[in-house]
C-alpha positions as CSV (number, residue, x, y, z in Angstrom):
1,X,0.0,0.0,0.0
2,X,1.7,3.6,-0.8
3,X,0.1,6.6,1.0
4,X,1.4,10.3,-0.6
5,X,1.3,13.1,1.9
6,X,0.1,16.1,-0.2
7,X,2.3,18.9,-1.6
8,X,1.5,21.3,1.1
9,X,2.2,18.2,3.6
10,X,5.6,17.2,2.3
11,X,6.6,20.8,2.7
12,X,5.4,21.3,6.2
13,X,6.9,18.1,7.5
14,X,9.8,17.9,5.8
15,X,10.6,20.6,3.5
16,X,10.1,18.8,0.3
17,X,8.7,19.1,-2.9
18,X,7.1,15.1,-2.6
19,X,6.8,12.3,-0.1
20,X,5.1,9.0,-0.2
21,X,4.9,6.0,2.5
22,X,5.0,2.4,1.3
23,X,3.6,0.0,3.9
24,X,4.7,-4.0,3.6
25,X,3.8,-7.1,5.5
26,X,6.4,-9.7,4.5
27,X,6.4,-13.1,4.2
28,X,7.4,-16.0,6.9
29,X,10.2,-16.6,4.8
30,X,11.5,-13.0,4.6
31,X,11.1,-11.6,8.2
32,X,14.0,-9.7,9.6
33,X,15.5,-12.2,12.3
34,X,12.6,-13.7,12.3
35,X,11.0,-11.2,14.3
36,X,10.3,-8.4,12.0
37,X,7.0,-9.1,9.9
38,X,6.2,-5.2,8.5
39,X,8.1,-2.3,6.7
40,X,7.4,0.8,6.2
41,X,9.3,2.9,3.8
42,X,9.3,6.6,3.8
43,X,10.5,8.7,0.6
44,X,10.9,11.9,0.2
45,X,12.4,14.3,-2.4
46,X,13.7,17.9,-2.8
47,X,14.6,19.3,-6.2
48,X,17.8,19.6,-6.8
49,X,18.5,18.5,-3.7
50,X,18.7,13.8,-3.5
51,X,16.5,11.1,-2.4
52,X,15.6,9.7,0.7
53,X,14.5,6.7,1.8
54,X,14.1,5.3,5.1
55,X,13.0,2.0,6.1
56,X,11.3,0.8,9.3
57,X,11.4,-3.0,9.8
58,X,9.0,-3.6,13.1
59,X,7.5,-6.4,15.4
60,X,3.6,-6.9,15.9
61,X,4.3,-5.6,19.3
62,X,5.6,-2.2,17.6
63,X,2.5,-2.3,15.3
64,X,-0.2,-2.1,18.0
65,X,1.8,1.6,18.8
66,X,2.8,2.2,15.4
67,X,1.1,5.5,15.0
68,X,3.2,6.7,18.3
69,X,6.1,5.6,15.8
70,X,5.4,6.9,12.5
71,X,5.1,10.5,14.5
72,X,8.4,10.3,15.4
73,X,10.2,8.9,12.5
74,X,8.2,11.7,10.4
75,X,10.5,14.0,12.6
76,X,13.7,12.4,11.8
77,X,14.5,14.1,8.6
78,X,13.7,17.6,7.2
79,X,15.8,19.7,4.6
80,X,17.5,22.7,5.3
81,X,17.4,25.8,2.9
């Protein structure tokens, strides 16, 4: 599932020009130490100014307090002028 924050969102959280979250539930087979089932991807772009993407990797315990999370990863990264 990919969510895009709106222009007027990306610029107010993170002073970008486009952002988008990608939200995965992986497979038995490909969970992170066998523990971590979901990732969530954020992306976010500037002109002229790179790429970012940051990946999450979290337990079900994590995902009953994800939105707690998400809040705080959403302040990780903004870009400077």
């Amino acid at each position: 599932m990919v969510d895009f924050y709106s222009t007027e969102e990306a610029h107010k959280k993170f002073n970008a020009d486009s952002a988008m979250k990608l939200s995965i539930s992986l497979a038995p087979e490909d969970y992170y130490k066998n523990d971590y089932k979901y990732v969530d991807v954020l992306f976010f772009q500037k002109k002229e100014r790179g790429f970012i993407s940051f990946f999450c990797f979290y337990t079900d315990r994590a995902r009953g307090n994800f939105n707690h999370y998400w809040k705080k990863i959403e302040e990780a990264f903004y870009y400077e002028d």
